[in-house]
DSSP file (Angstrom, degrees, kcal/mol; ACC not computed):
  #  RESIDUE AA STRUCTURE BP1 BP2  ACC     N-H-->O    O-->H-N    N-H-->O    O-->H-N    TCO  KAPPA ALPHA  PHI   PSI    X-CA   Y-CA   Z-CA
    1    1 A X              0   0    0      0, 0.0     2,-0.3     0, 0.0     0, 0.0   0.000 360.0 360.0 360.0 134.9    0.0    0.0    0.0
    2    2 A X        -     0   0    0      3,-0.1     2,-0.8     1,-0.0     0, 0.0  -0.673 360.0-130.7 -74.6 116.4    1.5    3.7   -0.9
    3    3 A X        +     0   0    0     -2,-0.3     2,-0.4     3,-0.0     3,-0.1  -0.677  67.9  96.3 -63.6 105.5    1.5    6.4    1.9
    4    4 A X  S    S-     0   0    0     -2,-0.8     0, 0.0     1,-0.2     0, 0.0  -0.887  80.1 -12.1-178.5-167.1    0.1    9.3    0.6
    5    5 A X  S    S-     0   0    0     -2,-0.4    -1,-0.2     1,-0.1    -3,-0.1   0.073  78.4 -94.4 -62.0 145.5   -3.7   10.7    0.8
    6    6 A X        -     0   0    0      4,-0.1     2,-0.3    -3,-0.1    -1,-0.1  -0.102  35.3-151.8 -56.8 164.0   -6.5    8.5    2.1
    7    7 A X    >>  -     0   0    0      0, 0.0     4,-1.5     0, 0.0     3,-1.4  -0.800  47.3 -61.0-130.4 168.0   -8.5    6.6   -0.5
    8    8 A X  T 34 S+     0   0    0     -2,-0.3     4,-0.5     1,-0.2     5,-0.1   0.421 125.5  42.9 -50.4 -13.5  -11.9    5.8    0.3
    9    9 A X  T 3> S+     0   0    0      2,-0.1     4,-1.8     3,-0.1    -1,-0.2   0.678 115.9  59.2 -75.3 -29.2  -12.8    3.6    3.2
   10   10 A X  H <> S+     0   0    0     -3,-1.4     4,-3.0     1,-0.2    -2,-0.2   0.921 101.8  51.3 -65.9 -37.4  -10.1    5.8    5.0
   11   11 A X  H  X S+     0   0    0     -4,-1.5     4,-6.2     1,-0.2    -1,-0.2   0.874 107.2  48.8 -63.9 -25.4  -11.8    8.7    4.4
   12   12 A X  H  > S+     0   0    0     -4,-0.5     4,-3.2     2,-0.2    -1,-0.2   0.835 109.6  55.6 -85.7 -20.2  -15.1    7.5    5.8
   13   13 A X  H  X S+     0   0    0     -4,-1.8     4,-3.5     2,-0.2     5,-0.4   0.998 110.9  51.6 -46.0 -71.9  -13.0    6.2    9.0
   14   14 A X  H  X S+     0   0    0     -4,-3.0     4,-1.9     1,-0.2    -2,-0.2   0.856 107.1  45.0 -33.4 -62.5  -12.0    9.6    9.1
   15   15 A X  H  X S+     0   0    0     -4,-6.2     4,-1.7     1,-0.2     5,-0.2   0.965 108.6  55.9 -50.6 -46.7  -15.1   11.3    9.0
   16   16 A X  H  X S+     0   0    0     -4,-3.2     4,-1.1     2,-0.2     3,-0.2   0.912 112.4  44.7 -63.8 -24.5  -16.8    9.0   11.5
   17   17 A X  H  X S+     0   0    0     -4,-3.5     4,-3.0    -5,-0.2     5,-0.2   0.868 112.0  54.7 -78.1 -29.9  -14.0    9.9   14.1
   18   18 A X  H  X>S+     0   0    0     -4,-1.9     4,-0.7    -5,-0.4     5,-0.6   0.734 107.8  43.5  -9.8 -69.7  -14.3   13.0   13.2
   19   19 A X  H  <5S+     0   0    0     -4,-1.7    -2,-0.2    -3,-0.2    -1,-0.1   0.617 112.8  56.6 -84.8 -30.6  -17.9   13.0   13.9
   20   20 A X  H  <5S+     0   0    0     -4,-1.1    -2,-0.2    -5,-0.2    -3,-0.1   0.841 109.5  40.2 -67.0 -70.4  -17.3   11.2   17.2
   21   21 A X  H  <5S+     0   0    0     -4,-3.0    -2,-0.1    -5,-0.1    -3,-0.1   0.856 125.5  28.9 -74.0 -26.7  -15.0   13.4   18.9
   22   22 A X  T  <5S-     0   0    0     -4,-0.7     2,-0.2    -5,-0.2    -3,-0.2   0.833  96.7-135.7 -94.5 -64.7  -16.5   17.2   17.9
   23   23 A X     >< -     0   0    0     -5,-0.6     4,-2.1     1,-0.1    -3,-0.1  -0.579  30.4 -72.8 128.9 162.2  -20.1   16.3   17.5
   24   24 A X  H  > S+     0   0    0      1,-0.3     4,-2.7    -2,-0.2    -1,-0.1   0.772 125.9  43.3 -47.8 -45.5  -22.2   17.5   14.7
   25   25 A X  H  > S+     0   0    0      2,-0.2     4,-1.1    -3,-0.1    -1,-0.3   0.408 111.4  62.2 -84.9  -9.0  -22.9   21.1   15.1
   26   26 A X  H  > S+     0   0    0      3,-0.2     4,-6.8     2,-0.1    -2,-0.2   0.906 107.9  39.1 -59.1 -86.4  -19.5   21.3   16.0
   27   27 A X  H  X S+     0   0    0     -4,-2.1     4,-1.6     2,-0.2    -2,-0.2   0.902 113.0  52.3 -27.6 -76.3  -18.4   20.2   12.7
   28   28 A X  H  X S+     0   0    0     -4,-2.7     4,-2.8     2,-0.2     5,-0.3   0.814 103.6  59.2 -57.5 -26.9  -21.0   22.1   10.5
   29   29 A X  H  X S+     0   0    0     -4,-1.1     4,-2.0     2,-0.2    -2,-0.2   0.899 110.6  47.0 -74.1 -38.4  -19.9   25.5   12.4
   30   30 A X  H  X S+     0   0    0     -4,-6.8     4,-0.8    -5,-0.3    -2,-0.2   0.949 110.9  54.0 -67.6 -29.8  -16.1   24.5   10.8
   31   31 A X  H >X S+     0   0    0     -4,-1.6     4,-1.5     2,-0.2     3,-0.7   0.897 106.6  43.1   2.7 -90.0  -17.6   24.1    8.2
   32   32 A X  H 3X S+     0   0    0     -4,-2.8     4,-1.8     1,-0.2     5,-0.3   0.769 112.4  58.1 -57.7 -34.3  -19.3   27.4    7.9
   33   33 A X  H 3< S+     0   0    0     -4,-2.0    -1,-0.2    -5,-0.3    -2,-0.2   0.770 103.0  45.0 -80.6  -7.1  -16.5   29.0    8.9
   34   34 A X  H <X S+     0   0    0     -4,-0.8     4,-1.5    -3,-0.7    -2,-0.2   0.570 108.8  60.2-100.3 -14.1  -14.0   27.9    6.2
   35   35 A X  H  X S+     0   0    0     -4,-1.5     4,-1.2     2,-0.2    -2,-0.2   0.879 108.8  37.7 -58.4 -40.3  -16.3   28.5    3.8
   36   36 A X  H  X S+     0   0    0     -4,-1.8     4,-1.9     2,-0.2     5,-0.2   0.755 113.9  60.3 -72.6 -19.8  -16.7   32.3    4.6
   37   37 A X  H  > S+     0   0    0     -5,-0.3     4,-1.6     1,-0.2    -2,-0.2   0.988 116.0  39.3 -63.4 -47.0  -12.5   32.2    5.4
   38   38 A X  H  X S+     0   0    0     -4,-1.5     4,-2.6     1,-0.2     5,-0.2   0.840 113.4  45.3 -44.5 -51.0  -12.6   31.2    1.8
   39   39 A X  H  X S+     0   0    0     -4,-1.2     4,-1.5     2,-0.2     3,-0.4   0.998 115.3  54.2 -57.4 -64.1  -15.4   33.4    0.2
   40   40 A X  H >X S+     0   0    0     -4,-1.9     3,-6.8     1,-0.3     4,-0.9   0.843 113.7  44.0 -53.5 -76.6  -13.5   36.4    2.4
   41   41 A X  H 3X S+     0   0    0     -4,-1.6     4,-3.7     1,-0.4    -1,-0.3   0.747 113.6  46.6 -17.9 -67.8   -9.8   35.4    0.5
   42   42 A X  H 3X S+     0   0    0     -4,-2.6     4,-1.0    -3,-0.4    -1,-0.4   0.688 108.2  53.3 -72.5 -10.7  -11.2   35.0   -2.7
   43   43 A X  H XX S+     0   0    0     -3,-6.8     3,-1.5    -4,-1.5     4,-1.1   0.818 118.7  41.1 -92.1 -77.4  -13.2   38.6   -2.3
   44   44 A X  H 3X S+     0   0    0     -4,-0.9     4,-2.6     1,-0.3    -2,-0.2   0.707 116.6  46.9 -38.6 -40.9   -9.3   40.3   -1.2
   45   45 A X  H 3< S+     0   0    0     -4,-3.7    -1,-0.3    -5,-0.4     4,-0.3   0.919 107.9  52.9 -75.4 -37.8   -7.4   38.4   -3.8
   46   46 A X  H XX S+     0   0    0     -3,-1.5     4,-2.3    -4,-1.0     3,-1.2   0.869 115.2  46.0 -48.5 -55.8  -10.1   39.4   -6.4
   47   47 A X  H 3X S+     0   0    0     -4,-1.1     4,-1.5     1,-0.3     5,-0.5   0.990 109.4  57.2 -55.6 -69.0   -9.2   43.4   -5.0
   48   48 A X  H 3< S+     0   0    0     -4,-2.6    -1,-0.3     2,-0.3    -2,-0.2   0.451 106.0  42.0 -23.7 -29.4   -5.9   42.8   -5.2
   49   49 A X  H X> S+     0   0    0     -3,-1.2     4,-2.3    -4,-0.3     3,-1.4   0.893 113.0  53.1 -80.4 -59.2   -5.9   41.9   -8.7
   50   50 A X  H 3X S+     0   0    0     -4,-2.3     4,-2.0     1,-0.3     5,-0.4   0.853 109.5  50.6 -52.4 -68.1   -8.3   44.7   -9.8
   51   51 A X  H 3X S+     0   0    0     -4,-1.5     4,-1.6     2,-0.2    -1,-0.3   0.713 113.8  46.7 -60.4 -22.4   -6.0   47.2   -8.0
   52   52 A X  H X> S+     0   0    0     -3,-1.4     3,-1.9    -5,-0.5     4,-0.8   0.871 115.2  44.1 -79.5 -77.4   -3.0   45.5  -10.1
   53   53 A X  H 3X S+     0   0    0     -4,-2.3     4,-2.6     1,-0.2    -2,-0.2   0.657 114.9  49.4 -19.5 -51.3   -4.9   45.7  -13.1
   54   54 A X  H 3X S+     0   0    0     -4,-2.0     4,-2.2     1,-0.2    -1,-0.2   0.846 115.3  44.4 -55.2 -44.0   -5.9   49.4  -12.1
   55   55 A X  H << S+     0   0    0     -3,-1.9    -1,-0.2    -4,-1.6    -2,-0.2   0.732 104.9  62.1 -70.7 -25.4   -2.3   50.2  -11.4
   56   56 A X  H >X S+     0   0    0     -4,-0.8     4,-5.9     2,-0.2     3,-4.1   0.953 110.7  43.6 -41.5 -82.5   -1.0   48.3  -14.9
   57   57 A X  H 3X S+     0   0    0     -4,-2.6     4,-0.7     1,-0.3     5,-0.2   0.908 109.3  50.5 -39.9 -56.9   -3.2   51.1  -17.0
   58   58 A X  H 3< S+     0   0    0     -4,-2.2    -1,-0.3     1,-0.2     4,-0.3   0.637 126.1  28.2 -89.9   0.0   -2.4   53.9  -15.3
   59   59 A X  H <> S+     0   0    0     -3,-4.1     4,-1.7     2,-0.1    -1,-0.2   0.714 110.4  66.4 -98.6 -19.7    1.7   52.9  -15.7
   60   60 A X  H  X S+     0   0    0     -4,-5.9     4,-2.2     2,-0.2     5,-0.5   0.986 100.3  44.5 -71.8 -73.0    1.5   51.0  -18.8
   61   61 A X  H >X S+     0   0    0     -4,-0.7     3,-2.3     2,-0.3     4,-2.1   0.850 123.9  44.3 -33.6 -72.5    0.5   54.0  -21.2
   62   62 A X  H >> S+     0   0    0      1,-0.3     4,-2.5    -4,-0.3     3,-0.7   0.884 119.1  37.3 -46.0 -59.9    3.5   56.0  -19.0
   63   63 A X  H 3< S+     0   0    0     -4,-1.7     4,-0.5     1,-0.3    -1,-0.3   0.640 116.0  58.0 -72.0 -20.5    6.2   53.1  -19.0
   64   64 A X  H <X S+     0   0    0     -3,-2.3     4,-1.5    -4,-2.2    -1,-0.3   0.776 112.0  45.8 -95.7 -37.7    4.7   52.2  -23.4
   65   65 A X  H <X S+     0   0    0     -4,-2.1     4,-1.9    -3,-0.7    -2,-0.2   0.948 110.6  53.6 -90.0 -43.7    5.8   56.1  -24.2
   66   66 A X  H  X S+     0   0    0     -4,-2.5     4,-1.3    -5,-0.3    -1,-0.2   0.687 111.3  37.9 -69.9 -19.1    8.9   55.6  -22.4
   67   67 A X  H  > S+     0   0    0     -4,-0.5     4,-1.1     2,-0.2    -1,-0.2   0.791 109.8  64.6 -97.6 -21.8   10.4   52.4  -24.2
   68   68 A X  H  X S+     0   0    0     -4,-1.5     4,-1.7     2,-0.2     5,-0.4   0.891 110.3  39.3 -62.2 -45.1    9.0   53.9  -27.6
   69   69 A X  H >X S+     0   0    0     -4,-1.9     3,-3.6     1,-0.2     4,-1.9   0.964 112.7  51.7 -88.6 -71.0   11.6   56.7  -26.9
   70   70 A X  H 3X S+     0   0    0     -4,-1.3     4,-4.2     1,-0.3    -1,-0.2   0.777 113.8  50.9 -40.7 -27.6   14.7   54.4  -25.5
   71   71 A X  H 3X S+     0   0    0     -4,-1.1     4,-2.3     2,-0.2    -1,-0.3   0.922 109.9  45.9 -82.6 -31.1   14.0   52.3  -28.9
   72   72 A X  H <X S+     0   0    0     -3,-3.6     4,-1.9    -4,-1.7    -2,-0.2   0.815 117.7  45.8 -68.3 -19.7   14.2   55.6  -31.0
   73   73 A X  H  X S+     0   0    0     -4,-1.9     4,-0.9    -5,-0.4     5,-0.2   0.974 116.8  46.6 -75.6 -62.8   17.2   56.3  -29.0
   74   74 A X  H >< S+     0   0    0     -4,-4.2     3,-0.7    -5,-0.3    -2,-0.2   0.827 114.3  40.3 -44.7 -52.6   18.3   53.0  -29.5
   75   75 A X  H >< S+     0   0    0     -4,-2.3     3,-1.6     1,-0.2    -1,-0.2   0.886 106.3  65.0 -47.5 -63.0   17.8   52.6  -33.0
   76   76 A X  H 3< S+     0   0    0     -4,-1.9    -1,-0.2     1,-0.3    -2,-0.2   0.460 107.7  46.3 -50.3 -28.1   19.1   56.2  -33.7
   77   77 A X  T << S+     0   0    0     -4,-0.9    -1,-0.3    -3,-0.7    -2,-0.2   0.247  86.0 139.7 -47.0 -32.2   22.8   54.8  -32.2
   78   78 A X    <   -     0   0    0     -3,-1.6     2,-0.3    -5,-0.2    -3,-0.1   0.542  53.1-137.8 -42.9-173.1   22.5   52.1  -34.1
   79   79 A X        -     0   0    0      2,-0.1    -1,-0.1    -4,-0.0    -2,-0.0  -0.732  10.9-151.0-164.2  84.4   25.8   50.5  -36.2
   80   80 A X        +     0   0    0     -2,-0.3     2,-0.3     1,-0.0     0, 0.0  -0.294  26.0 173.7 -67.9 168.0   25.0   49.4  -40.0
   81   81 A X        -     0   0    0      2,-0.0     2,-0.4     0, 0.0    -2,-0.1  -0.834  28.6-118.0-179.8 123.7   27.6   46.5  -40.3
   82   82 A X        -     0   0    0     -2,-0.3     2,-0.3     2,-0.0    -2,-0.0  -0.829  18.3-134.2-102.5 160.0   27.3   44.3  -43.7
   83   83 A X        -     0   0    0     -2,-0.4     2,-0.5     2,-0.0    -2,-0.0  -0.768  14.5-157.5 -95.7 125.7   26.7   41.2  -43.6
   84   84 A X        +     0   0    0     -2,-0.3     2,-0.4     2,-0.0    -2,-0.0  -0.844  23.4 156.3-117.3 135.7   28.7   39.0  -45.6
   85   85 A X        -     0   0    0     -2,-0.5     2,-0.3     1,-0.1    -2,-0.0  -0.720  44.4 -74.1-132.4-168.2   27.4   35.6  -46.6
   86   86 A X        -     0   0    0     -2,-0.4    -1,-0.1     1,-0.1    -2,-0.0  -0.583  34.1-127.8 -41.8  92.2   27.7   33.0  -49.1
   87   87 A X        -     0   0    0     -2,-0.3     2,-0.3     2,-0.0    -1,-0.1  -0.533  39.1-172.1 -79.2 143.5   26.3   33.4  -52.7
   88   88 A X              0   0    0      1,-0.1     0, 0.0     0, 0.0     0, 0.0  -0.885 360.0 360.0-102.5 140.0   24.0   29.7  -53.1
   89   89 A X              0   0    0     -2,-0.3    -1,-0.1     0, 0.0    -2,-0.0   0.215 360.0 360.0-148.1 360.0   22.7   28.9  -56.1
């Protein structure tokens, strides 16, 4: 047998000791309460994006004007150099 996550008769073991030692209402109040830690996460991480997103836009346009000029700059520097290669025919 492999150690690694219970497979199904283990699980139901689990639950019934589970069930044994907290008691029911025990149980359904963890329950309800890692579902709303959850909901709560996912509503912050959700802000959290939108405020990255928000923050993207209002840098992007800045930081898009500013590499458009370093490339003209770049370009403008620039070093023609022929190439010489191999006539094929």
């Amino acid at each position: 047998m492999v150690m690694g996550l219970p497979n199904g008769m283990e699980w139901v073991i689990l639950l019934v000791v589970a069930l044994l030692l907290f008691g029911g209402s025990r149980l359904a109040g963890l329950g309800r309460g890692t579902g709303r830690a959850i909901r709560e996460f996912k509503e912050e991480t959700a802000g959290l994006r939108e405020k990255d997103k928000d923050k993207e836009l209002e840098d992007g346009t800045a930081h898009d004007e500013a590499t458009a000029e370093q490339t003209k700059s770049d370009i403008a520097d620039a070093e023609v150099v022929e190439s010489r290669t191999p006539d094929t025919k």
